[in-house]
GUBA-506561 format. One record per residue: z, y, x of N, C-alpha, C, CB in turn; chain. Coordinates in pm, whole numbers, plus 50000, padded with zeros to 5 digits. Last residue first. Glycine has a CB too. Layout:
GUBA-506561
n.w_n.v_n.u_ca.w_ca.v_ca.u_c.w_c.v_c.u_cb.w_cb.v_cb.u_c
Z_Y_X_Z_Y_X_Z_Y_X_Z_Y_X_A
...
END
This chain:
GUBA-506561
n.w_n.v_n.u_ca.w_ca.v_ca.u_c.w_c.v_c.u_cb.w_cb.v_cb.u_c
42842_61877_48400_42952_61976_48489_42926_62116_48352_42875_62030_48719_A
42646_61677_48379_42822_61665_48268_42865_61814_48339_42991_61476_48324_A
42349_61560_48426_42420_61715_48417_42522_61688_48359_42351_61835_48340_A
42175_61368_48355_42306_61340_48466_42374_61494_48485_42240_61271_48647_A
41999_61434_48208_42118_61369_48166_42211_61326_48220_42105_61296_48119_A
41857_61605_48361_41919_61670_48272_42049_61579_48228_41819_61704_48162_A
41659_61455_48580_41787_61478_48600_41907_61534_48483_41773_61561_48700_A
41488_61202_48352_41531_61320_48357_41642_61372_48434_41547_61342_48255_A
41335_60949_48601_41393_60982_48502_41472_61163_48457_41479_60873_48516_A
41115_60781_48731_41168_60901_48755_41242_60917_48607_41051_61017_48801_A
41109_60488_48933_41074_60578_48848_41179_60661_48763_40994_60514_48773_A
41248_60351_49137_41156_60459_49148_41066_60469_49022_41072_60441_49274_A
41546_60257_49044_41363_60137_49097_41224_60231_49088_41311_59965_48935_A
41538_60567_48954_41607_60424_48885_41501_60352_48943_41627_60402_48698_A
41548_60926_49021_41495_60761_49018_41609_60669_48992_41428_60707_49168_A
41597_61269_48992_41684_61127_48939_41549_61039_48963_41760_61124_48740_A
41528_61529_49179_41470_61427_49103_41581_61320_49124_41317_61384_49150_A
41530_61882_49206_41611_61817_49204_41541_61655_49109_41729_61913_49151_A
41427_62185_49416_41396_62044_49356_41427_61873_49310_41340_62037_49403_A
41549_62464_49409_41555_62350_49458_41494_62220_49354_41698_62343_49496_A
41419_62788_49521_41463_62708_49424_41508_62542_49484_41342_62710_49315_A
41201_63065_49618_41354_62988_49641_41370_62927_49530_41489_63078_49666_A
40860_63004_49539_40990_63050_49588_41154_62993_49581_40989_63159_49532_A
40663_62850_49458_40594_62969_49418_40732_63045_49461_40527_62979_49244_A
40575_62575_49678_40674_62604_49621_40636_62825_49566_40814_62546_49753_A
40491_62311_49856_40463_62382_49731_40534_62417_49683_40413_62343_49649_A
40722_62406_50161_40644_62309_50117_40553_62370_49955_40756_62173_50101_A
41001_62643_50149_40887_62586_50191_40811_62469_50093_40924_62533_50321_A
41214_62741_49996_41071_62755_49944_40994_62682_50024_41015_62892_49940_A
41545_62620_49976_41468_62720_50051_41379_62693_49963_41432_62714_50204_A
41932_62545_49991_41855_62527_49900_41718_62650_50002_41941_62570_49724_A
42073_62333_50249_42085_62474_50184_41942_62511_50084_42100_62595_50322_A
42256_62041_50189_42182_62119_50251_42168_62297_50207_42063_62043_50241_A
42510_61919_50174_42390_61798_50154_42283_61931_50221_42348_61717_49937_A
42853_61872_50065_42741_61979_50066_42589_61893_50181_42831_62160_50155_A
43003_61635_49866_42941_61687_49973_42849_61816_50011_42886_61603_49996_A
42995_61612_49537_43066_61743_49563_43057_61786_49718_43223_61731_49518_A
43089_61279_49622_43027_61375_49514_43102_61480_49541_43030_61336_49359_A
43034_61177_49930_43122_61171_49855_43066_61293_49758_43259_61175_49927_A
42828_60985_50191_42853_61109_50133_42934_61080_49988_42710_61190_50116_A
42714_60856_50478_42803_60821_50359_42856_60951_50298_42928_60725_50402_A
42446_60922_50703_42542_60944_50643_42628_60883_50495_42509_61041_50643_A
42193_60806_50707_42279_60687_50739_42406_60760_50696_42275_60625_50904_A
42057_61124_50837_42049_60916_50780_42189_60884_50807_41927_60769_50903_A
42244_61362_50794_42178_61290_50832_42137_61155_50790_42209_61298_50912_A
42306_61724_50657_42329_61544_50692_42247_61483_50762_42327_61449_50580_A
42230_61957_50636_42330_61977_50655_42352_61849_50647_42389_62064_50594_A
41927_62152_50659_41940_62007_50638_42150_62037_50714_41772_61876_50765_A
41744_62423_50505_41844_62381_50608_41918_62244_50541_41959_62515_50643_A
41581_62448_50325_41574_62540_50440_41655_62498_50554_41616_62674_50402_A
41421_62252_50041_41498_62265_50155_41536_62365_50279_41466_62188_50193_A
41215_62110_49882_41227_62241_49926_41363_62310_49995_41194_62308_49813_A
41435_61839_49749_41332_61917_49788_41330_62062_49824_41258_61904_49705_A
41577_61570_49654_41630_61744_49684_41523_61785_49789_41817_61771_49764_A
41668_61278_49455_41550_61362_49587_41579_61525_49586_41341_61344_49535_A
41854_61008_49459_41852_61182_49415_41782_61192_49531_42009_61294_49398_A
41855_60668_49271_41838_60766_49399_41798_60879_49349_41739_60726_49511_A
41982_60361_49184_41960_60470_49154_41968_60566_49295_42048_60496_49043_A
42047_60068_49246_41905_60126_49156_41848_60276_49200_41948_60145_48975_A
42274_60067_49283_42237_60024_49160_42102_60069_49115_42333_60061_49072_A
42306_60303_49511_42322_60156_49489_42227_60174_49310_42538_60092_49494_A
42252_60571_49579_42390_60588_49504_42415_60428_49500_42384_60676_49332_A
42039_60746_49826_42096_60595_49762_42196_60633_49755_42095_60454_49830_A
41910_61033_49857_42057_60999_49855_41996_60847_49772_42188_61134_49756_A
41701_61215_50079_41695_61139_49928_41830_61033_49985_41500_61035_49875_A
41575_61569_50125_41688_61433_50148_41676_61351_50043_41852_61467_50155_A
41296_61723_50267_41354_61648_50204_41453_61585_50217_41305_61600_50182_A
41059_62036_50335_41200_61972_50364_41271_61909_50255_41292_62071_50414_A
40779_61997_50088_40865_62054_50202_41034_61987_50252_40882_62211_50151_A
40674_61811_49906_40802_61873_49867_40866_61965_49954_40893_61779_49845_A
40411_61860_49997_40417_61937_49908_40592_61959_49868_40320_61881_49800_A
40485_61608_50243_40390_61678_50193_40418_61792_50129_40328_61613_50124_A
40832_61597_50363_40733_61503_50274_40623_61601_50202_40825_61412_50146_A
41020_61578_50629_40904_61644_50563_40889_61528_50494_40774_61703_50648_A
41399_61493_50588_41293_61522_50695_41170_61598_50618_41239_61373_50771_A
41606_61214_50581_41623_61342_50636_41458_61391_50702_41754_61329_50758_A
41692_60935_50381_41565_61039_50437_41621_61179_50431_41414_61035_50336_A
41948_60832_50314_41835_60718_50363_41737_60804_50434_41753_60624_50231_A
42277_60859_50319_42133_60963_50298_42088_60824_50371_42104_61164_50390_A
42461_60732_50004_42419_60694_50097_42290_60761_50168_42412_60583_50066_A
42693_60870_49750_42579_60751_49821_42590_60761_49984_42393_60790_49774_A
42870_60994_49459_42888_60873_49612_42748_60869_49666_42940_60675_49570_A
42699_61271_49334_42770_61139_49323_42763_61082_49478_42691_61031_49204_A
42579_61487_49368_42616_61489_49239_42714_61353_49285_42483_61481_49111_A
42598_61687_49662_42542_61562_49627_42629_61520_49508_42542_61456_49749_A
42497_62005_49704_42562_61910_49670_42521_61792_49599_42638_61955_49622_A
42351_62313_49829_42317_62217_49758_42403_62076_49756_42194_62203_49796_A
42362_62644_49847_42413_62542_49907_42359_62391_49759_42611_62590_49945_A
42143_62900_49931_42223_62852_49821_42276_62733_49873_42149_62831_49689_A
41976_63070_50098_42097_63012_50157_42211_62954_50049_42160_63125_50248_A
41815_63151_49918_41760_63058_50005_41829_63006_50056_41691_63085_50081_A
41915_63144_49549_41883_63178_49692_41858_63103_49796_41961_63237_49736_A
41726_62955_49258_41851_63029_49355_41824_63131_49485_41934_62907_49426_A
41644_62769_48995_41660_62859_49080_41760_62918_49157_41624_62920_49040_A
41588_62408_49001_41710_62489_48965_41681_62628_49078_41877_62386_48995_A
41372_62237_48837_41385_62306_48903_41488_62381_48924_41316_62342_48893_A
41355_61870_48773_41380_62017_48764_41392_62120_48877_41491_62028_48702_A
41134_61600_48805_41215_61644_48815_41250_61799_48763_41220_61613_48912_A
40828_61548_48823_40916_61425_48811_41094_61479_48824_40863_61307_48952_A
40565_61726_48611_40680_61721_48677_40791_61578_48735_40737_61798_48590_A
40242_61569_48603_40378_61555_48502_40499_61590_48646_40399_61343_48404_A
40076_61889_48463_40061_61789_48548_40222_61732_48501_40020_61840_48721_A
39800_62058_48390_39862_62004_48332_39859_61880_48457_39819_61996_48186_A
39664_62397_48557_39651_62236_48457_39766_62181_48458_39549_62106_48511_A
39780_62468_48873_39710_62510_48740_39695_62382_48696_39569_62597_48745_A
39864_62517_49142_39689_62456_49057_39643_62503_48982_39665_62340_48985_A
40134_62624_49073_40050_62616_49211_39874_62625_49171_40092_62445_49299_A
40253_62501_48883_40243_62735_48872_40140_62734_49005_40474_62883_48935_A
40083_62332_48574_40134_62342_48768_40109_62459_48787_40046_62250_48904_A
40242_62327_48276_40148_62394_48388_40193_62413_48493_40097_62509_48367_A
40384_61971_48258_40380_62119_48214_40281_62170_48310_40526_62202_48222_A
40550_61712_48127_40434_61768_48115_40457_61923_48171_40385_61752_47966_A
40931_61648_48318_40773_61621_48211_40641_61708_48227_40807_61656_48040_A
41185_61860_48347_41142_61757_48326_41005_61728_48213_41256_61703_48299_A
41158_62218_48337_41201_62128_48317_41154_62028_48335_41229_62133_48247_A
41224_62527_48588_41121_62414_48542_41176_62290_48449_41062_62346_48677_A
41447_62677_48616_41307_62735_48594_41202_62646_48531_41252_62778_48724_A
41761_62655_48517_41660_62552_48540_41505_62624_48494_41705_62408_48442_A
42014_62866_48695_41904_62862_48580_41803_62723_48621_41800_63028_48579_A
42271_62829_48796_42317_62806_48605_42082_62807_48559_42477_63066_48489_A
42375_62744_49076_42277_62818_49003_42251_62769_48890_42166_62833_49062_A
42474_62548_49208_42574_62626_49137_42498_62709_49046_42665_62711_49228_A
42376_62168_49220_42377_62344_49353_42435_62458_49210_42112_62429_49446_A
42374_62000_49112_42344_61979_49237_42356_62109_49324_42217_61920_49240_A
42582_61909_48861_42502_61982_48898_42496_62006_49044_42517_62078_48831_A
42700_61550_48869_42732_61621_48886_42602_61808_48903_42808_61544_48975_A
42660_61309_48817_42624_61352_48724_42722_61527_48741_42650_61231_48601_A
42488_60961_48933_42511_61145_48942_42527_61205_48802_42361_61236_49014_A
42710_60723_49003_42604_60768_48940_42619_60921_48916_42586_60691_48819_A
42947_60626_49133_42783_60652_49236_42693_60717_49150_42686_60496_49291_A
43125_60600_49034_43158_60719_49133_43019_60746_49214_43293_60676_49248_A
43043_60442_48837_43057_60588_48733_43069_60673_48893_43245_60605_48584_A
43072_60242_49020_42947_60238_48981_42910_60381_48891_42930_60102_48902_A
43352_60188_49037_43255_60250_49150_43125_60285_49073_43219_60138_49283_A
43415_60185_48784_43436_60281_48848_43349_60277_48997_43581_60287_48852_A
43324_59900_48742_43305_60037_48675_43308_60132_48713_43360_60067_48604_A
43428_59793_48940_43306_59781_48978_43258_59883_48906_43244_59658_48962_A
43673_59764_48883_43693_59809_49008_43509_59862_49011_43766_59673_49132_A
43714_59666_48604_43747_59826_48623_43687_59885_48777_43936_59849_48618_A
43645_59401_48658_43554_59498_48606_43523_59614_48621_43564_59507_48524_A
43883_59359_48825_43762_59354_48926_43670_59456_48798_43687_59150_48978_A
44035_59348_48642_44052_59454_48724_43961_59518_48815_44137_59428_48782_A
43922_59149_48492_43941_59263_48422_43960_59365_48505_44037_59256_48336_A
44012_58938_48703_43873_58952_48634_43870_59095_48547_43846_58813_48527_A
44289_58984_48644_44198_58950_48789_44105_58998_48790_44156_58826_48826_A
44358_58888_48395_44387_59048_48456_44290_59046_48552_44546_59090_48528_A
44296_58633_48384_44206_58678_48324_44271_58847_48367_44189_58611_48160_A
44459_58512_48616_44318_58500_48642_44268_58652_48553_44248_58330_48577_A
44720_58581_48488_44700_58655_48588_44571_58628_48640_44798_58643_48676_A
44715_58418_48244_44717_58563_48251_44686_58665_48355_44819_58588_48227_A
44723_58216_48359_44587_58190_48278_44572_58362_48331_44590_58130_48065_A
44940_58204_48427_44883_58185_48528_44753_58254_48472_44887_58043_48579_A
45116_58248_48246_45133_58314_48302_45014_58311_48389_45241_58306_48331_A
45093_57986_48117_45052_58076_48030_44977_58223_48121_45190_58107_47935_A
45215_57830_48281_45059_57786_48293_45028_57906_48213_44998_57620_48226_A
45429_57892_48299_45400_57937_48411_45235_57874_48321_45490_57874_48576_A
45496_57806_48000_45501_57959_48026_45449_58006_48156_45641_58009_48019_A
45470_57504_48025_45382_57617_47961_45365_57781_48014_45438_57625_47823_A
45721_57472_48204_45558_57494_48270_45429_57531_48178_45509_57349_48338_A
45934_57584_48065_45844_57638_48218_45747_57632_48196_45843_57575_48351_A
45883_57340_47837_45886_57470_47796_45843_57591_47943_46051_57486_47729_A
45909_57127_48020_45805_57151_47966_45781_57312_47888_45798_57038_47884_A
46216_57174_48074_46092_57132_48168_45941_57187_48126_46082_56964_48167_A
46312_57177_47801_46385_57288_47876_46271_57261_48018_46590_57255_47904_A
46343_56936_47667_46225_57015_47623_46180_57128_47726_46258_57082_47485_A
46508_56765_47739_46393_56703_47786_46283_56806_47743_46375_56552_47728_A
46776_56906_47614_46768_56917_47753_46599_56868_47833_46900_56815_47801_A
46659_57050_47277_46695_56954_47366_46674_56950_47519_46644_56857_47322_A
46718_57356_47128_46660_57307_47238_46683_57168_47280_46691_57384_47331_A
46905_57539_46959_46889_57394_46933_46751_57305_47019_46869_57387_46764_A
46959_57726_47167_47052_57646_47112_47009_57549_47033_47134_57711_47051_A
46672_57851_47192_46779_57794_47290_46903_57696_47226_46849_57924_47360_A
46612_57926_46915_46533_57775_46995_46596_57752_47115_46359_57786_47043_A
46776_58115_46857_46758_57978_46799_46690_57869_46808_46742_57982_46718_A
46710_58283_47040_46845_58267_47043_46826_58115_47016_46937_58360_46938_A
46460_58390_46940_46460_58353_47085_46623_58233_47076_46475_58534_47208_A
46459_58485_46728_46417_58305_46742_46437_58267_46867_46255_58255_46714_A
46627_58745_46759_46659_58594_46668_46595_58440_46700_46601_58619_46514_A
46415_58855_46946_46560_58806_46935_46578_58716_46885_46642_58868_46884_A
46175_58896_46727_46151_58853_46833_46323_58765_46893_46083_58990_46917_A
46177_59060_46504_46248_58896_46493_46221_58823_46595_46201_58802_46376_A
46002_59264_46593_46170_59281_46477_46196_59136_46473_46154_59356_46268_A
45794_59262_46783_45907_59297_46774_46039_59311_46710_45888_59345_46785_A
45700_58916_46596_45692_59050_46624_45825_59093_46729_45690_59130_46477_A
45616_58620_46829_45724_58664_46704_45669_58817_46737_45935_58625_46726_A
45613_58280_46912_45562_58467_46945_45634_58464_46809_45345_58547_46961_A
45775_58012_47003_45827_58151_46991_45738_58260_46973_45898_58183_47100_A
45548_57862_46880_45671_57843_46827_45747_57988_46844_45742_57718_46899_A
45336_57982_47058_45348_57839_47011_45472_57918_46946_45365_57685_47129_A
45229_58197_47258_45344_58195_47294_45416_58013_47203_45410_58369_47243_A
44971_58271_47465_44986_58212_47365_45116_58174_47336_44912_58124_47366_A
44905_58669_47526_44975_58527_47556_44986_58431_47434_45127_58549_47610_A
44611_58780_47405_44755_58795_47500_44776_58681_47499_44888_58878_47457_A
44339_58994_47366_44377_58887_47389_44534_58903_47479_44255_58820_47454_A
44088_59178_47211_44208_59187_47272_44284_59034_47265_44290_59307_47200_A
43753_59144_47206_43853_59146_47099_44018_59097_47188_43790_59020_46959_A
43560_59471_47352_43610_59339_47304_43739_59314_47210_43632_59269_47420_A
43510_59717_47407_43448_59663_47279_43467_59509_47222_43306_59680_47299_A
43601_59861_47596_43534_59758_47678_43470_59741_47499_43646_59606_47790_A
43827_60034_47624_43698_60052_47536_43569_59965_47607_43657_60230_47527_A
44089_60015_47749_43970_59987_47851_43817_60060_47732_43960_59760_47898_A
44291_60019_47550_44241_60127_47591_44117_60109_47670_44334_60191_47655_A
44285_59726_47460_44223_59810_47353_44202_59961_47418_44325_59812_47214_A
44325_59604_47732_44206_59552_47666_44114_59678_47526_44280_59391_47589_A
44571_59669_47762_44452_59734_47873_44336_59699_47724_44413_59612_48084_A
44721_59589_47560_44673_59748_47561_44532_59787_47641_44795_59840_47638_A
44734_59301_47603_44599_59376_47463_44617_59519_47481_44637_59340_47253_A
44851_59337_47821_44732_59285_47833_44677_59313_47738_44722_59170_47855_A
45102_59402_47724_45035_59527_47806_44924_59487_47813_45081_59569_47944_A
45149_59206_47544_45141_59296_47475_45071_59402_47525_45244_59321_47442_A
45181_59012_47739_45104_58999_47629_45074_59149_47597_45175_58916_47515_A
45409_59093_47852_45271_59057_47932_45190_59055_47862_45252_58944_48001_A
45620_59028_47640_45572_59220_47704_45455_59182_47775_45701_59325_47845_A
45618_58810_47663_45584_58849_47522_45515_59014_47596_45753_58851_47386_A
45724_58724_47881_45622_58679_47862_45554_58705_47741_45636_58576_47883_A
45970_58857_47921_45901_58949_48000_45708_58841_47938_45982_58947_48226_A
46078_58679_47685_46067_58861_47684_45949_58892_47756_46202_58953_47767_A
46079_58461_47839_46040_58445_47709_45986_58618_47708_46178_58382_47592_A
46283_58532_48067_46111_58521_48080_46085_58507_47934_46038_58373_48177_A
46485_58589_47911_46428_58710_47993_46283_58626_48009_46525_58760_48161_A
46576_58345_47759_46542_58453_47708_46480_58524_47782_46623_58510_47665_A
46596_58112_48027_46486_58140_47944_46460_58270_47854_46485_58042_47866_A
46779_58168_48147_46710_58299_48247_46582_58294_48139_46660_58259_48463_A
46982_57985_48119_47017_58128_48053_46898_58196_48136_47198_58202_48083_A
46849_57751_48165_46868_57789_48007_46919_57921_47957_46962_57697_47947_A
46857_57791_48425_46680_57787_48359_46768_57804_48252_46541_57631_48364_A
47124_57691_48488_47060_57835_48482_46907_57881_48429_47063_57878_48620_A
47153_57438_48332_47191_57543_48258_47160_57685_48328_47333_57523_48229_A
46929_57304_48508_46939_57309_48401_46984_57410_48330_46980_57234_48383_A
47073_57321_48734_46989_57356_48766_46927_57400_48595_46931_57257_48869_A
47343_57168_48668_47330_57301_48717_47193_57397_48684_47346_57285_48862_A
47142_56934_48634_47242_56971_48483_47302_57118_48553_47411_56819_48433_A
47078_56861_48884_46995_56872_48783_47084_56980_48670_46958_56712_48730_A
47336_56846_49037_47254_56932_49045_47140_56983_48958_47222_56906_49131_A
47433_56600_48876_47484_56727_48855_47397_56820_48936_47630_56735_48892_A
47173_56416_48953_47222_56439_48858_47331_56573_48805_47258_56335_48856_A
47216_56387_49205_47111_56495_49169_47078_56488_49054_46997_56497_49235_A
47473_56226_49222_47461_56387_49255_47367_56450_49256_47494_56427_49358_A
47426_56048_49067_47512_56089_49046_47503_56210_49108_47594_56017_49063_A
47211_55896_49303_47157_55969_49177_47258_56071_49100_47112_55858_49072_A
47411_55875_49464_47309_55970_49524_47225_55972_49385_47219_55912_49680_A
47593_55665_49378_47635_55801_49408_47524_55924_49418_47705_55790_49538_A
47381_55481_49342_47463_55518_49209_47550_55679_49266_47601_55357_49162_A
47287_55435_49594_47219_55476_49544_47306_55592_49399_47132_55354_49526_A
47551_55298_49692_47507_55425_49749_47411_55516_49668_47443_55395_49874_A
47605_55077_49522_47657_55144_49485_47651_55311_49540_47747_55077_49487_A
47337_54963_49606_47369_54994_49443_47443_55084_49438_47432_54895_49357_A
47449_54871_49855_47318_54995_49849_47369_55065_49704_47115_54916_49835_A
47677_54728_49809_47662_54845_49872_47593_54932_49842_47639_54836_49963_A
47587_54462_49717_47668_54601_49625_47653_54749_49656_47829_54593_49638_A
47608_54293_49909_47506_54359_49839_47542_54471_49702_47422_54239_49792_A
47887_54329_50060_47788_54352_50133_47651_54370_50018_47781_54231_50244_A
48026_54270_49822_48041_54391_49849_47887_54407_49945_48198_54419_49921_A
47930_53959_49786_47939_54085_49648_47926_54223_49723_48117_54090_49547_A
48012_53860_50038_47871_53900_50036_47857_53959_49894_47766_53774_50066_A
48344_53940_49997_48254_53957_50167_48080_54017_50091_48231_53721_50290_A
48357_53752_49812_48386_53893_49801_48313_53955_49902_48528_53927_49811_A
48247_53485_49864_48245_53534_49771_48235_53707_49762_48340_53474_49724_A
48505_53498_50090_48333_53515_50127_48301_53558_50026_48234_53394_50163_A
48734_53456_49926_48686_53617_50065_48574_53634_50104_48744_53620_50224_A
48704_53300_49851_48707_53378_49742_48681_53513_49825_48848_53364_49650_A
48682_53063_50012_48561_53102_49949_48526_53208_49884_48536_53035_49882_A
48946_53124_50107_48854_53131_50231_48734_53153_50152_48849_52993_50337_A
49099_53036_49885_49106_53155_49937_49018_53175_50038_49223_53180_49974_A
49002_52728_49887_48988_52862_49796_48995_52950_49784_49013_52886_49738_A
49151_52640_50121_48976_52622_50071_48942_52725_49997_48934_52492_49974_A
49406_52680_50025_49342_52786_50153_49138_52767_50116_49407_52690_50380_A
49423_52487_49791_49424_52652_49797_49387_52750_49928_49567_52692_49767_A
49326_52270_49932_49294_52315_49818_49281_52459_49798_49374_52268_49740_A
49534_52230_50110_49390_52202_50214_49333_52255_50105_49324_52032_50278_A
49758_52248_49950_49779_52304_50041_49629_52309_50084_49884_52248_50119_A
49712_51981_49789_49750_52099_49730_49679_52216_49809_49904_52110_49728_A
49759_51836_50003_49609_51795_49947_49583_51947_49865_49608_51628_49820_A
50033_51831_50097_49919_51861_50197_49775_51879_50154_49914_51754_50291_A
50105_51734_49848_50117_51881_49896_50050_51930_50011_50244_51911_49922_A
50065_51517_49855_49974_51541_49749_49998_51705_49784_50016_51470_49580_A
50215_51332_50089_50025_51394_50134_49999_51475_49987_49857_51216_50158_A
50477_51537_50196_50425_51407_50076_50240_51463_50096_50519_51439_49841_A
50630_51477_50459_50579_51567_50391_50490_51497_50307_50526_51666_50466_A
50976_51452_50672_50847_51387_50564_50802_51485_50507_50882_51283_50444_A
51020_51516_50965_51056_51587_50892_50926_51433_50799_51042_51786_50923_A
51234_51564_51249_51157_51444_51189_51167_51522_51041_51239_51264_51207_A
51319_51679_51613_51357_51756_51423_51244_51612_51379_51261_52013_51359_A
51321_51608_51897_51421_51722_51814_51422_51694_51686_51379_51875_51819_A
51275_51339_52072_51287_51383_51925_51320_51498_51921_51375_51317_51842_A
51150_51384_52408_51250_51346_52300_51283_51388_52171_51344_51354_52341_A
50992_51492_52590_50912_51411_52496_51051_51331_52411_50787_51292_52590_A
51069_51694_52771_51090_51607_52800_51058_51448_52698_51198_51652_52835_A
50996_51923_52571_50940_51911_52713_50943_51802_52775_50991_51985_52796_A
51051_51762_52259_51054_51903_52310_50938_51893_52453_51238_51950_52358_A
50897_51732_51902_50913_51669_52038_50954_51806_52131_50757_51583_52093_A
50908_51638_51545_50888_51751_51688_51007_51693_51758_50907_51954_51660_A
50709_51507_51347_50799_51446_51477_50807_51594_51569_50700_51290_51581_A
50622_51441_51021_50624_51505_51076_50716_51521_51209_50619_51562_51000_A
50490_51143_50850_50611_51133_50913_50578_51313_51004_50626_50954_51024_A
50367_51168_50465_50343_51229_50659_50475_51205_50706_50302_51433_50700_A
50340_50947_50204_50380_51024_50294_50308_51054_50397_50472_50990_50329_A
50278_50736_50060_50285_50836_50002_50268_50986_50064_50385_50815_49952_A
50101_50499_50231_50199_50559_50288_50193_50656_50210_50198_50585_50421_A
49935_50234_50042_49910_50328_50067_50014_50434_50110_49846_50345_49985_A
50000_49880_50086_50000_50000_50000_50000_50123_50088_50123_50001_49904_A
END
C-alpha cells in the first residue's frame, strides 16, 4: 500500500538527525496546485496587460483629442454669430457694389440656406439655430460659410478687375477739350475746302487760337508720331489703346516725343498755321481702327 505520507529528515554538518517531521502527500498535492495557479494567474496577467497596453494608450490619446475637439468646438460655437453677421454684411456690400457699379446686372450675395434673414429677424434666428444646433452640424455649417466666402471673394475678383479695366479704358478715352480756345471754326464732315474750294470731307475740327496757344492731350496715351505730314504741317498722333487715336495738326512747336507716356491734361505742343492752313488754329482728329470719327463727342469739359 501506498505511503500516505513524506518522512521530512533535517540533518546538521555532521549528518546526524536534528528535527523528523511527516507531511501528508494530499497537502503537498494541494500546495504544487495553488503555486501552479498563482504562477498562471501572473502570466495570464503579465500577457492581458502587455496587450492592453496599446488599447489602453490609444484610449488616452483619443480621450485627449477628444477634449480638445469639444474646446475647439465650443469656441467655433461662440464665434458662429459674428461670422454668420459678418457673412450676411458681405452679402449685402456685394449687391451694393453691384447696384451702384450701373453695370445693368441682377445683384447677387451670399447664399445663406436656413439663416438669411432680413435685418429685423436677423438676431433671433441667429440665436435659435445655435442652441438647437447639433455638435455634427457645427463642421459643416464652416465649411459652407468658407465655401460661401470663397465663391465671394472670386466673384469680387472679377468685378474689381472689371472696374480696373473700366476705368482705365474711361482714363484713355478722350474727352477732354484739346487746347482752351472756346471757338470751333470748322466742324466735322462735308464742307467747302477754304484752300481749293469744293466740297470735301473734313476728318476732324478746327479749334481757333493763337500761335503760341498750348495744346493738351484729352486722355492717357501713348505719342507714336512726332513730325511732318503733307498738308497737316507739323504732327502728333497719341495711341490711347483700344483702338483709339488723337491727330493734332498744324503745329508750331512740338513739346513730346515718340514713345512718350502722357497723362490727360499733358501739354503735347503749341497750337501754329503751317502746312494747309488759311491760319492759327489747331487740327484736332478722333480715329477708332482709323476711321475718323467726330471729335465733338469726346468734348465733356
Amino acid at each position: 500500500m501506498r505511503n500516505p505520507s513524506y518522512a521530512v529528515i533535517v540533518l546538521d554538518s555532521n549528518g546526524r538527525t536534528v528535527a523528523r517531521r511527516r507531511v501528508l502527500r494530499s497537502t503537498v498535492k494541494r500546495t504544487l496546485w495553488a503555486a501552479g495557479a498563482c504562477v498562471a494567474l501572473c502570466l495570464f496577467a503579465l500577457v492581458h496587460a502587455l496587450i492592453a497596453r496599446p488599447q489602453a494608450q490609444a484610449a488616452r490619446v483619443i480621450a485627449l483629442e477628444n477634449a480638445e475637439l469639444r474646446e475647439l468646438t465650443r469656441r467655433l460655437d461662440a464665434q458662429l454669430p459674428e461670422l454668420r453677421r459678418i457673412a450676411l454684411g458681405a452679402g449685402v456690400e456685394f449687391d451694393q457694389v453691384y447696384a451702384k457699379s450701373g453695370l445693368g446686372v441682377r445683384a447677387r450675395g451670399l447664399a445663406l440656406g436656413p439663416f438669411e434673414s432680413t435685418a429685423k429677424t436677423e438676431q433671433p434666428e441667429v440665436k435659435s439655430a445655435i442652441t438647437t444646433m447639433e455638435p455634427i452640424a457645427l463642421p459643416l455649417e464652416y465649411e459652407r460659410l468658407l465655401s460661401d466666402g470663397r465663391k465671394a471673394r472670386a466673384e469680387l475678383g472679377e468685378l474689381l478687375e472689371y472696374f480696373h479695366d473700366a476705368e482705365r479704358m474711361l482714363s484713355n478715352t478722350p474727352s477732354l477739350r484739346p487746347a482752351r480756345s472756346p471757338w470751333i471754326t470748322s466742324g466735322f464732315g462735308r464742307r467747302n475746302d477754304p484752300v481749293h474750294g469744293g466740297l470735301a470731307v473734313h476728318k476732324g475740327i478746327d479749334i481757333g487760337g493763337q500761335t503760341v496757344a498750348e495744346v493738351f492731350a484729352p486722355a492717357d496715351g501713348t505719342v507714336i508720331f512726332v513730325g511732318k505730314r503733307g498738308g497737316y504741317g507739323n504732327v502728333i498722333v497719341v495711341d490711347h489703346g483700344y483702338g483709339l487715336q488723337t491727330h493734332y495738326a498744324h503745329l508750331s512747336k512740338f513739346r513730346c516725343t515718340v514713345g512718350d507716356h502722357i497723362k490727360r491734361g499733358d501739354s503735347l505742343a503749341e497750337m501754329g498755321g503751317n502746312g494747309k492752313s488759311t491760319g492759327p488754329h489747331l487740327h484736332y482728329e478722333v480715329r477708332r481702327y482709323g476711321r475718323p470719327l467726330d471729335p465733338s463727342r469726346f468734348i465733356l469739359d
